[in-house]
N, C-alpha and C positions, 0 to 999 in steps of 0.2 A: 698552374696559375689560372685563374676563374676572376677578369675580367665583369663588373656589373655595374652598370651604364644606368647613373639617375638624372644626369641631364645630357645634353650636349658638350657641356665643359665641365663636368665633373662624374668623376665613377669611382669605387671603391673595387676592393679586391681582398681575398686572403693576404697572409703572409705572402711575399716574393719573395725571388730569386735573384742574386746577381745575374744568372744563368735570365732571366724572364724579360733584362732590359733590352734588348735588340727586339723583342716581340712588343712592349711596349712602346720603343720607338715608333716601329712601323704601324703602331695601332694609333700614334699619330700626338700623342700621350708629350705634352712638353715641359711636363712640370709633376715631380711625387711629394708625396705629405708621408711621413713614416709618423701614424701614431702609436705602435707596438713599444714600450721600454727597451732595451738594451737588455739584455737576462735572462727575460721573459722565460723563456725556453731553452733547452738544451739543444737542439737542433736550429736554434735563430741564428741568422745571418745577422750580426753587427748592422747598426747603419751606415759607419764609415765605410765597409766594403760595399755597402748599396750606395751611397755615395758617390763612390772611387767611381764605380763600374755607372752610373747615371750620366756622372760630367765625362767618363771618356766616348758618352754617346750623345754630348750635346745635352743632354735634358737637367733641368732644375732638380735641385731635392732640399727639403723642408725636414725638420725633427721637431715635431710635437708630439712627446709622451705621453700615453694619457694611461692610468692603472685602469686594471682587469672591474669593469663594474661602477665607476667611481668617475665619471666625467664632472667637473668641476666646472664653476662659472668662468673661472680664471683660463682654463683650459681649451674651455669656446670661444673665448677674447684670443686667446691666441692664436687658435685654428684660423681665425677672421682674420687676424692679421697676417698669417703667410699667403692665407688667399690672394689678400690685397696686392699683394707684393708678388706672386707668383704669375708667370705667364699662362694661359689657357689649351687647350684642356689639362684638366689637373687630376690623377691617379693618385687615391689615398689607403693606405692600408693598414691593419691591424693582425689582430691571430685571423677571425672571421670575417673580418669587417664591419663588425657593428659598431664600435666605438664609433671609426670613420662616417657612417653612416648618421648615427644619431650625433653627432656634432656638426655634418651638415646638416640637420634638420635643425639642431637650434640655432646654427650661425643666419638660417633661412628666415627664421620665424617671424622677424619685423617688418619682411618682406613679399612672402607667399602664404598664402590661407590655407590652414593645416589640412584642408582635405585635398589641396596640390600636393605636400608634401605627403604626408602619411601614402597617394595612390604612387606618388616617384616611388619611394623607398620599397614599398609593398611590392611592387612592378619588378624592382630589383632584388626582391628576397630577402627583405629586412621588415619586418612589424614594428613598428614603432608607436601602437597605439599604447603600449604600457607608457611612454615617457609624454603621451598629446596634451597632459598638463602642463607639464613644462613649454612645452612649444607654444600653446597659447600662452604661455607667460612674457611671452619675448623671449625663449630660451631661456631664462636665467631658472632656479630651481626653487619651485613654489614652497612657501611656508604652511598655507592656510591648510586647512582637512576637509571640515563640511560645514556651511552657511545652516545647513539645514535638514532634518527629516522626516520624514513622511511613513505611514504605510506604503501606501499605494502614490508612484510618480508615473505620470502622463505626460510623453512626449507628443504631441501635437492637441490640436483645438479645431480639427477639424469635423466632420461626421461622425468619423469612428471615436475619435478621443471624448468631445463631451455625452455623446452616448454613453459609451462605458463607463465614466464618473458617473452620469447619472444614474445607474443600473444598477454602481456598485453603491451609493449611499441608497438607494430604494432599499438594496439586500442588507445592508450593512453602514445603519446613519450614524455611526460612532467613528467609525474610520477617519483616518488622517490621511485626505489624498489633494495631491498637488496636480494642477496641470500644466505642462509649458509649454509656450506658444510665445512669438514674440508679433502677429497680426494682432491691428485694431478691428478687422473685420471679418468676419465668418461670411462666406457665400453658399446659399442653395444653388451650388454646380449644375445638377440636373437641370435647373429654370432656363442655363441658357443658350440650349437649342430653342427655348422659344423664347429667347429675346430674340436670337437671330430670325426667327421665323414670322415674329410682328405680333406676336402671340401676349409675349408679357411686356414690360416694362425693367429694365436692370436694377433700377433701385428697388426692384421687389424681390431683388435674388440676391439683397446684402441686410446686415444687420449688425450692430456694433457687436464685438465680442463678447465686451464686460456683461452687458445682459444676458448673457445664454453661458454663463460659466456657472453649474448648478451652484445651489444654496451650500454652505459648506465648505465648498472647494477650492484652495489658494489657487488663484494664477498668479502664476511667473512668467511676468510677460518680459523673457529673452529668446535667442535663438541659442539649439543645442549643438554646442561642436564636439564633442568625444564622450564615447562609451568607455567605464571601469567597470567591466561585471564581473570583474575577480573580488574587485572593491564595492559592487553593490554603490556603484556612484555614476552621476551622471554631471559631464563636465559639460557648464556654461560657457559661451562666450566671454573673453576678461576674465577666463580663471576660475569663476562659483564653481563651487562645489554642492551638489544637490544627493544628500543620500535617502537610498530607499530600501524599503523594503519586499516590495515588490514593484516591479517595473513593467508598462503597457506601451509599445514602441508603435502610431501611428501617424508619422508626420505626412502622407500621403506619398504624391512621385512627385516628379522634375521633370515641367515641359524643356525638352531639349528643343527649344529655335534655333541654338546658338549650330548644329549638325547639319543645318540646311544653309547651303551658302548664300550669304544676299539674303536672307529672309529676314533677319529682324532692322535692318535699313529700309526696309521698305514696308512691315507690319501699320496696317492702318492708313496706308492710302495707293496711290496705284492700282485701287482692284485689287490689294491684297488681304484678306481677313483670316478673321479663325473664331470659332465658338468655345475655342475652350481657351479664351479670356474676359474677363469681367467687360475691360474697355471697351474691344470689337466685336461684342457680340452685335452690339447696335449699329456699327459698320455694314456687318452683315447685310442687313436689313433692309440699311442705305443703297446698297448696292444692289439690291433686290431688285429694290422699286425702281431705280435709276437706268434698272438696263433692259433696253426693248429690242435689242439685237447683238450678234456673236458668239463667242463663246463662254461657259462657263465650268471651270476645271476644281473639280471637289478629290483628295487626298487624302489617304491613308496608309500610315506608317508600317512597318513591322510591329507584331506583337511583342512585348503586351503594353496594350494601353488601356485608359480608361475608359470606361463606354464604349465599346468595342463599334457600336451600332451608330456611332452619334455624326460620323464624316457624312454616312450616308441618310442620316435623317436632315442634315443641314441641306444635303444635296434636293431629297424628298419634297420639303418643306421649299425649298426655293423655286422644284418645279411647279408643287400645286399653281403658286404665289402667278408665276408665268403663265399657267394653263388658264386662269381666271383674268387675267388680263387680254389674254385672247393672245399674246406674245411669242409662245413655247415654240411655235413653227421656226421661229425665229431665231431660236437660240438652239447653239450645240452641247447639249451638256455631257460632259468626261469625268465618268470615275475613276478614279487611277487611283488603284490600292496593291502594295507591296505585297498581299496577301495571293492566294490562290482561287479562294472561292469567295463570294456576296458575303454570307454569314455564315459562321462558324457553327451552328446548330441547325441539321438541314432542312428540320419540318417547318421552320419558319421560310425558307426560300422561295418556295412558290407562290406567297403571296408577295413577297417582295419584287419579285419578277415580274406580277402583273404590273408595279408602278413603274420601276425599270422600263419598259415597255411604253407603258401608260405615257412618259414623259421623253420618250427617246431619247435615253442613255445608251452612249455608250460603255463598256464594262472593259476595262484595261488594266487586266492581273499581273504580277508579275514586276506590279512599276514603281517605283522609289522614289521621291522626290529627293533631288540632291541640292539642286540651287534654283534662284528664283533672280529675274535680272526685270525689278519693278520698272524702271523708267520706260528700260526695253517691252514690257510685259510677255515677258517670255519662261517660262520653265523648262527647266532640264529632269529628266528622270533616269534613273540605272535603269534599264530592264533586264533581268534576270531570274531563271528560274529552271524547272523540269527540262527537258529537252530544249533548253534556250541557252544560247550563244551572248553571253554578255555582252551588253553595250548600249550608247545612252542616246535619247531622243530628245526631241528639243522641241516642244509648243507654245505657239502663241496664246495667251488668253485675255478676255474683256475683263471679266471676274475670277480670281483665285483662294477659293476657303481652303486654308491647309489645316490639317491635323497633324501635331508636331510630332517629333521622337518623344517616348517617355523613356528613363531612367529612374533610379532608385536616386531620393539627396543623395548629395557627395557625400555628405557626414555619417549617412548609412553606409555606404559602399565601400568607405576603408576602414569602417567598425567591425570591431570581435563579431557581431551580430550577423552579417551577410555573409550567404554562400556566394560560389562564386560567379555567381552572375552577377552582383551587386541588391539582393532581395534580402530582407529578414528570414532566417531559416526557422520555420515552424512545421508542426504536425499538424496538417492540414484536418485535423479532423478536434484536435484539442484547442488549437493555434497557442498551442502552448512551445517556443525554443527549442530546439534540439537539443541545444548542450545545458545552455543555464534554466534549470527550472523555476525559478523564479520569474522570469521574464516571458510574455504572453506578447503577441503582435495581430493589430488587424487593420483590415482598409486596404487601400493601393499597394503598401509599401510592402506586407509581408509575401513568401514566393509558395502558397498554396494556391493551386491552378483553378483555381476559380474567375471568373470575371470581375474586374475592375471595376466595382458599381456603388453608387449609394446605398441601395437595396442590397448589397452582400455584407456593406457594415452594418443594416438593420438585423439582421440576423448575427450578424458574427459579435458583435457588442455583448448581447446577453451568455451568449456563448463561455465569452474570458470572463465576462464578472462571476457567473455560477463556480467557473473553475478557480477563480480568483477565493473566493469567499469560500469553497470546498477544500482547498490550499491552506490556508489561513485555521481552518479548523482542523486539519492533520488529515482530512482525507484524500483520495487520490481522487483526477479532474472524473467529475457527473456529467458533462454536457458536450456533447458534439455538433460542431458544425457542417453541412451536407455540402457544400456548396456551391448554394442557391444564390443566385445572380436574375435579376430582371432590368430590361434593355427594351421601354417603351418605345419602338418606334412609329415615328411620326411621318407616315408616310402619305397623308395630305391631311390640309387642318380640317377638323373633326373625325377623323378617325386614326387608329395608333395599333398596332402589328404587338402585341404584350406579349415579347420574349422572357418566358420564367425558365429557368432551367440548372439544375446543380451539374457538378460532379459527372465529368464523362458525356456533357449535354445531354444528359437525364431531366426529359422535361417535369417539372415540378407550379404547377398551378394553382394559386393561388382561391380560383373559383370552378365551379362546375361548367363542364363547357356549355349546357345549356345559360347558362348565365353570361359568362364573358371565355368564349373560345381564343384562345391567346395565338393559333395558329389564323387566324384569320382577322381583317381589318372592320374596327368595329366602334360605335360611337360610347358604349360605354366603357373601352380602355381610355378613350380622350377625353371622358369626365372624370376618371383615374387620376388623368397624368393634370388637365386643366384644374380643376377643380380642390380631386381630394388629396392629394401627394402634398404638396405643399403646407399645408396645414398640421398633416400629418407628420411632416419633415418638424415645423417648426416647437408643435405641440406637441407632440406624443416622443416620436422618438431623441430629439435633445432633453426631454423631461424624463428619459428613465420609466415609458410608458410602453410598456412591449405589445405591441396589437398585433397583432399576427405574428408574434414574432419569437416566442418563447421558444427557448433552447429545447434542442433536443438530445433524449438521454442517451448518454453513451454505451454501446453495447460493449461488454468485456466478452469475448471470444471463451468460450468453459475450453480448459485445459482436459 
């Protein structure tokens, strides 16, 4: 007997034993659901002898048959109904247990949002994303097939998404590609460490969607809840059905606030902020200028997040801001990053050091924010790490910019699509799928170890449409991507530290170092980032205008 635990009051199991009810008792178990027929098998124990042997240990037991394959609407009305009526926790079983399983998932479904269910079930060794149509249905068993199809379907509207549209009608203005997104709003991300910094303005880092969805290109403004890539479909919120023929998976990540205790109760006031939200970046800013003494505690997560450099450009940027006020004496500023070293590519370090320095910081590896107690203004951190003895410390602070956890969407995470970390599983070199070749991923979401950057979607966009469009013609993918990631930092306003580097922190520069040396801090990287980036964001690369940016070809290794 195997036992598989999907919540607190409910788990499923193989076939049982009369022999298994005494271990089910003590496992605390006060109520069984037999979905298996009567027949079934030659070696099946009756369920009156499971029965017999349940009531003479005290426990409930329920008979709902359900056939091999063939779960019925009728049959999930009924499973609901011995639930209702049965005491807690409840042990369900079948031959394997899946019956059991996917009849809790649709008894759930008007209840919990399928990316709760699909990670319960998965958790306990059940896939249930063949049936996540039905589950969005309300459990009952969907009629519809497909609303609609396309060439080419685009899951997000982000950087990477309207990029690649744009790239691929440049290569290819015949195609029939969909985008889906259910935001009214596109943000230039990158902009705001310099909202936080007093640098821009916020409504200069938003712009409605509808205008930046190339000429051409259906949007379908929903959000996506399930992947069919056995079915070449992609299931909507309420049911749609979107079929494609080729599929580009870039919905981005998931700030996880929710993993730090106390932090989203207190987001945007208390001296608590973060730059990497549209609202608070201007918080930030506020609390800049407001503070002429104490402390000030800047955080970062465990990898992988986006912008790898950006906790510490908030931090950077805040000190300048101090130093020029003449204040900085004044204030203690605290890096506390969960990480082990400043930056992860080391020939950038020693200029970054100088500002470290420059602003007296201190540098605290090793540290994890776990909770955040605003009224109190106090943070908690884990510290742990190499020769370090777990356990948590507790600081006061005036000011607190946090950099969240990232995650993979939910909707990612329990799809056919993700390894198992919760990432898009691509060939970091084609970012073409591992298993389904049809299906291409770029941006935040997919798990090729490159940096988390706007600048690695610039590059990785032309990449999938060349392979997209080489696909499409019956060839095998031309273009590979290196990846190349740039991580402007801003380590006092007018000058910017231009971290460019692929693949293994293989630095990769853009310009001659006579021109703009990215290992050193310089005022034409900050005419870069001020100036030309944005323009370059909004014009060239959401237009399918690749400047710097043309793919590069793919070497095939001679046999």
């Amino acid at each position: 007997m195997q036992i598989k635990t999907i919540t607190e009051k409910f788990a499923v199991s193989p076939q049982i034993l009369a022999s298994d009810i005494p271990a089910i008792k003590e496992a605390g178990f006060r109520a069984i659901i037999c979905n298996r027929p009567d027949g079934e098998g030659v070696d099946q124990p009756g369920f009156e002898e499971i029965h017999a042997a349940a009531a003479a240990h005290g426990i409930a037991a329920h008979y709902v048959p359900v056939k091999a394959g063939l779960v019925t609407d009728t049959d999930v009305a009924d499973f609901g109904a011995a639930l209702k009526d049965l005491p807690r926790p409840v042990l369900a079983y079948c031959r394997t247990g899946t019956r059991s399983a996917s009849l809790w998932s649709f008894h759930e479904a008007k209840k919990r949002p399928l990316p709760e269910i699909l990670a319960a079930t998965q958790a306990a060794g059940y896939d249930m994303n063949g049936v996540a149509r039905r589950i969005l249905n309300n459990g009952k068993t969907p009629t519809e097939t497909g609303d609609a199809q396309y060439d080419v379907v685009i899951v997000g509207a982000g950087a990477g998404g309207i990029s690649v549209a744009a790239s691929l009608k440049a290569r290819s203005s015949d195609l029939s590609i969909a985008i889906i997104d259910p935001a009214d709003i596109h943000y230039y991300q990158p902009g705001w460490t310099m909202v936080g910094g007093g640098v821009f303005k916020a409504d200069q880092t938003a712009k409605t969607m509808g205008s930046l969805i190339p000429k051409g290109v259906t949007w379908i403004k929903a959000a996506v809840a399930a992947f069919e890539p056995v079915n070449n479909a992609v299931i909507l919120d309420g049911c749609r059905v979107v079929k494609y023929d080729r599929l580009v998976v870039c919905p981005g990540l998931k700030l996880d606030w929710a993993q730090i205790e106390g932090l989203e109760d207190t987001l945007g006031r208390n001296g608590v902020t973060s730059n990497y939200r549209y609202d608070l970046a201007p918080y930030t800013w506020q609390l800049v200028q407001a503070l002429d003494k104490g402390r000030a505690i800047f955080t970062q997560p465990p990898m992988p997040i986006k912008c790898a450099g950006a906790p510490q450009k908030a931090m950077y940027l805040s000190g300048d801001a101090w130093f020029r006020r003449g204040v900085l004496k004044n204030i203690d500023i605290e890096f506390m990053t969960a990480g082990g070293v400043l930056f992860g590519v080391k020939d950038y370090v020693p200029a970054l050091m100088e500002y470290v320095e420059k602003y007296g910081a201190s540098l605290n590896f090793f540290h994890q924010l776990i909770s955040v107690d605003g009224p109190q203004k106090k943070a908690t951190f884990k510290v742990s790490g190499p020769d370090i003895e777990a356990h948590e410390v507790s600081t006061e602070f005036d000011m607190l910019h946090v950099c969240p956890p990232q995650v993979a969407p939910d909707f990612i995470r329990v799809s056919p699509l993700a390894d198992a970390a919760g990432w898009v599983d691509v060939d970091q070199a084609t970012l073409r799928h591992k298993t389904y070749e049809n299906i291409w991923s770029l941006g935040d979401v997919m798990n090729a170890p490159n940096a988390k950057t706007a600048a690695a979607a610039r590059k990785q966009a032309p990449t999938v449409a060349e392979n997209i469009v080489a696909d499409i013609a019956g060839r095998s993918p031309t273009a590979a991507y290196d990846g190349y990631g740039s991580c402007p930092l801003t380590v006092e306003r007018g000058k910017i530290v231009l971290a460019e580097f692929g693949y293994g922190g293989v630095l990769k520069p853009s310009f001659p170092a006579w021109a703009l040396d990215g290992t050193k801090p310089t005022r034409g990287a900050w005419f870069l980032k001020e100036t030309m980036l944005p323009p370059i964001y909004w014009q060239a690369m959401l237009k399918g205008k690749e400047w710097m940016a043309k793919p590069e070809p793919l070497l095939v290794a001679e046999e």
